[in-house]
C-alpha positions in Angstrom: -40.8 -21.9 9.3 -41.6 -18.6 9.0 -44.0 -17.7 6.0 -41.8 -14.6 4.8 -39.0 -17.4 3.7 -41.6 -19.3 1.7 -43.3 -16.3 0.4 -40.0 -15.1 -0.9 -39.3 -18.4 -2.1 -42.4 -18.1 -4.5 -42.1 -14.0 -5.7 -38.3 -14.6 -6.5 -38.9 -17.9 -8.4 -41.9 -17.4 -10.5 -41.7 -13.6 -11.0 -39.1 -10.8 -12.0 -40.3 -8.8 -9.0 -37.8 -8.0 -6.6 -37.6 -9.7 -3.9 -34.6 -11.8 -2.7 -34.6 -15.4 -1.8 -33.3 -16.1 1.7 -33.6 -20.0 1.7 -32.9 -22.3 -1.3 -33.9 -25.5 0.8 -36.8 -27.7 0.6 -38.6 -26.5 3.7 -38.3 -23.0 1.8 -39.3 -24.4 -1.7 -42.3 -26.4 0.0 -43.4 -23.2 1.3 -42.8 -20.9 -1.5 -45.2 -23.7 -3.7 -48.0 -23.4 -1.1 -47.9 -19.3 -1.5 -47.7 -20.0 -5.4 -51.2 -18.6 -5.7 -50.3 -14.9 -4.0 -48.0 -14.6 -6.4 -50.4 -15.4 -9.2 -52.8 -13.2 -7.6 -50.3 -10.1 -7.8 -49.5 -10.9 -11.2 -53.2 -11.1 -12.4 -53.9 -8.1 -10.5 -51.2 -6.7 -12.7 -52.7 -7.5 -15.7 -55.9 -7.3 -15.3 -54.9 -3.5 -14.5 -53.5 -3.0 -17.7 -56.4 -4.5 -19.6 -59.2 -3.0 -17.7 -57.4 0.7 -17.8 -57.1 0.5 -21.4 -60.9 -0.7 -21.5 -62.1 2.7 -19.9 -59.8 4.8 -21.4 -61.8 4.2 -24.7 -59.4 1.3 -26.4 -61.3 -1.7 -27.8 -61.2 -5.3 -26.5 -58.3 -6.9 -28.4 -55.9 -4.0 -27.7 -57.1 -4.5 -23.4 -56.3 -8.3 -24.4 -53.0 -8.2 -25.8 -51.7 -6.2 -22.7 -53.4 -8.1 -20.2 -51.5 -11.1 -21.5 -48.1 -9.5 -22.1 -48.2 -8.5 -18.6 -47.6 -12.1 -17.1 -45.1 -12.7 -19.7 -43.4 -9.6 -18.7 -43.6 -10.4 -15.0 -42.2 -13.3 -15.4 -39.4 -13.0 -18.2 -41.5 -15.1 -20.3 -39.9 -18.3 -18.5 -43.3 -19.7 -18.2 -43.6 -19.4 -22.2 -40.2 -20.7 -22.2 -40.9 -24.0 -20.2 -43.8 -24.2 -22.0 -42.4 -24.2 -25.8 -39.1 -26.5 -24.4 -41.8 -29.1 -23.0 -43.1 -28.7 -26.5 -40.4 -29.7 -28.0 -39.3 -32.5 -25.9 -43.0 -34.4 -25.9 -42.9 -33.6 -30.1 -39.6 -35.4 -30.2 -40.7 -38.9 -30.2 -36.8 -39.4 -28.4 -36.5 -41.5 -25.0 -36.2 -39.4 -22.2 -33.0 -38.9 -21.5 -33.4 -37.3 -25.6 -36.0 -35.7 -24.6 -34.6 -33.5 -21.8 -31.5 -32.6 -23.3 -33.6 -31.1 -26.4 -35.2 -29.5 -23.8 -32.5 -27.9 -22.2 -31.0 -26.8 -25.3 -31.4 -22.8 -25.9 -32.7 -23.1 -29.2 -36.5 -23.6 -30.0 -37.6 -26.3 -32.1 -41.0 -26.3 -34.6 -43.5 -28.0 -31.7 -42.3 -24.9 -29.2 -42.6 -22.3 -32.3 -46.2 -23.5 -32.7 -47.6 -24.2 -29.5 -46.8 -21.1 -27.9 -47.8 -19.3 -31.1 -51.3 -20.9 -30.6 -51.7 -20.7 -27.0 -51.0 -17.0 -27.0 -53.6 -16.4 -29.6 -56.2 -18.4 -27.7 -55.1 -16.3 -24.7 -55.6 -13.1 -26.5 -59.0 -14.4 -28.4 -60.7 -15.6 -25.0 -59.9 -11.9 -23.4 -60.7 -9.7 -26.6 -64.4 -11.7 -25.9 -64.1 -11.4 -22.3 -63.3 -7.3 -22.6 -66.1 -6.7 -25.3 -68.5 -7.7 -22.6 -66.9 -5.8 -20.0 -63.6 -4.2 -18.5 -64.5 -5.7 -14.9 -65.5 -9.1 -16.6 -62.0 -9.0 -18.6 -60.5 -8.0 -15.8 -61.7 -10.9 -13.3 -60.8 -13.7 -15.7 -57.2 -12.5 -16.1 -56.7 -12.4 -12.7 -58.0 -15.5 -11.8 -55.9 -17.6 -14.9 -52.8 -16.4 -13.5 -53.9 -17.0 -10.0 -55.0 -20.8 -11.8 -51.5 -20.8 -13.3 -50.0 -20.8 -9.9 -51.9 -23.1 -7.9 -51.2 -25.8 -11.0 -47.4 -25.5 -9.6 -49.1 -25.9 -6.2 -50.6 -29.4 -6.7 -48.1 -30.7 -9.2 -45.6 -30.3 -6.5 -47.2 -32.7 -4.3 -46.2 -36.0 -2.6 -45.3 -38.6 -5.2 -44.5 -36.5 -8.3 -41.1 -37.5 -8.8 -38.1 -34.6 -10.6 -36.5 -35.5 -13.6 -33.3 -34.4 -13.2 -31.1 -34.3 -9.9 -30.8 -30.7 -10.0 -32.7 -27.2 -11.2 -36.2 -25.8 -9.6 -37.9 -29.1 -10.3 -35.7 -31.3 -8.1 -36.1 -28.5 -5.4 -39.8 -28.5 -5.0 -40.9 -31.6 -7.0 -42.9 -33.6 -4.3 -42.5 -31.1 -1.3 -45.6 -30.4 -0.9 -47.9 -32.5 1.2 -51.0 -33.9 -0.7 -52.7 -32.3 2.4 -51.7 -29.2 1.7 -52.1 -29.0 -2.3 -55.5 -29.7 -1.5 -56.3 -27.1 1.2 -54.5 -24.4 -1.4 -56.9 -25.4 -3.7 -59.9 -25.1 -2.1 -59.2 -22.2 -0.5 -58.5 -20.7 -3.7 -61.5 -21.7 -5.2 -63.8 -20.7 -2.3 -62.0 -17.0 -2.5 -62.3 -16.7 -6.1 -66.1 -17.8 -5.9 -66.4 -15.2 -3.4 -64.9 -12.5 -5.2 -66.7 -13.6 -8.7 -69.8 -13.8 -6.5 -69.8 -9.8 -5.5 -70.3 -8.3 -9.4 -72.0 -11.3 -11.1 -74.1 -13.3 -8.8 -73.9 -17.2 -7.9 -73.8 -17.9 -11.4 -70.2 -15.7 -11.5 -69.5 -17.8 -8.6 -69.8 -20.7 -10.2 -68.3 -19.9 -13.2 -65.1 -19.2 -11.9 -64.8 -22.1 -10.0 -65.7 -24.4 -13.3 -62.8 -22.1 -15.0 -60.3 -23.0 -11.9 -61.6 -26.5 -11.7 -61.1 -27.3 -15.4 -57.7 -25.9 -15.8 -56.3 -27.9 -13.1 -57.8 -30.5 -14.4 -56.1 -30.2 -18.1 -52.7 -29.6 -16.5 -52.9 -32.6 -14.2 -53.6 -34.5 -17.9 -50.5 -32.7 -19.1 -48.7 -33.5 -15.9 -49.5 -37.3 -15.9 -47.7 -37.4 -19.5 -44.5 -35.4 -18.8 -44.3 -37.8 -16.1 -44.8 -40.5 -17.8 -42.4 -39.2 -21.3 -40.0 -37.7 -19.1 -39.8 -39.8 -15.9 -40.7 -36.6 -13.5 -41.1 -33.3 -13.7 -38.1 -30.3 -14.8 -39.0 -26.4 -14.5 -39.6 -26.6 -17.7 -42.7 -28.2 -16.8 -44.0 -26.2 -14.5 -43.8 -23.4 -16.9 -46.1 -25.5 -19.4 -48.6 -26.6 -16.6 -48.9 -22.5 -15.6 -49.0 -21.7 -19.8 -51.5 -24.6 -19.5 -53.6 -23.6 -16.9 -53.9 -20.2 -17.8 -55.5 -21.0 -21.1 -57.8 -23.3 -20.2 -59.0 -20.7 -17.2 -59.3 -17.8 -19.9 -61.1 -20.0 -22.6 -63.9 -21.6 -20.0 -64.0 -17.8 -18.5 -64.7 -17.0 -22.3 -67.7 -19.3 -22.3 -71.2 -19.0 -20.9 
């Protein structure tokens, strides 16, 4: 298939940006998940503009931290904050499944979503303030690479054998489309560019860093995917949206340390 479709597939689905969809299929949708990570890379170059621009126009670090992560919110119509507060709400209910996911298709957001997105965007704000005050381009490079991270979790949670929990929606249309194979060739190749690009400022240590930053938050999200499978019997859009949230905050907070 021609990569334009599946690059399409993955700016028109997991941002606002426009560009129009022209295949809904699962060949299109396997496609789209496996460029997952460009589109996180244009988003994190995004705001890791913002932040860094405020940086060197004299602002301090929490001001460059607030609009480096309102700018993947932005890009995105906050559906990723969304997914990630309706998950919330459905793994807090202590309801069977079929519960579960109607709570979580409801509009309304329950106490669990109030509270967990409330926490994870202060951790996302506290790991870049620290990340600014040592440095626009050091601020800069880890917000670009957690929303790059945020991506490639949809990458590998879309892989062979991870079922959808409902028959319809962007879960059924790319849950298990992409090849095990494949989810792990993104990866790597994700992680080998964004050792080489940490690599050019800060050194092998940078290098290594950012790798330990992707490597972790993949790792948390695959935890957090394993139980929405598990509570939920596969895997809704909603999901995805946590995973991303997920992975995003893991990548700023290991970026944060060291």
């Amino acid at each position: 298939m021609d990569s334009s479709h599946g690059i399409r597939f993955a700016f028109g689905t997991l941002t606002v940006l426009p560009v129009r969809v022209t295949r809904w299929d699962r060949e299109a949708g396997r496609a789209g998940m496996l460029w997952a990570p460009l589109a996180g890379l244009v988003v994190g170059l995004c705001a890791a503009a913002a932040g860094g621009l405020l940086v060197l126009l004299g602002s301090g670090p929490l001001l460059a931290a607030v609009a480096s992560t309102a700018v993947p919110a932005v890009l995105t119509r906050a559906l990723h904050l969304d997914g990630l507060a309706d998950t919330a709400d459905g793994l807090g209910s202590g309801k069977p499944a079929e519960d579960a996911l109607r709570i979580m298709k409801q509009s309304d957001i329950g106490p669990f979503g109030v509270v967990t997105v409330l926490l994870v965007l202060l951790a996302q704000v506290a790991a870049l303030s620290e990340l600014y005050a040592g440095g626009w381009a050091r601020g800069a490079c880890a917000a670009a690479l957690a929303a790059v991270a945020a991506r490639l979790a949809l990458t590998v949670a879309c892989r062979t054998g991870v079922p959808a929990a409902r028959p319809d929606g962007l879960g059924a249309a790319v849950a298990g489309a992409v090849p095990v194979r494949g989810a792990v060739g993104t990866a790597a190749l994700v992680a080998l560019v964004a050792a080489g690009a940490a690599a050019v400022p800060g050194g092998a240590p940078a290098a290594l860093h950012a790798v330990l930053a992707l490597a972790t938050a993949l790792a948390v999200a695959e935890l957090l995917l394993r139980r929405c499978v598990r509570r939920f019997g596969g895997v809704t859009g909603d999901v995805f949206g946590a995973l991303a949230e997920t992975a995003a905050t893991v990548a700023l907070v290991v970026s944060a340390l060291g």
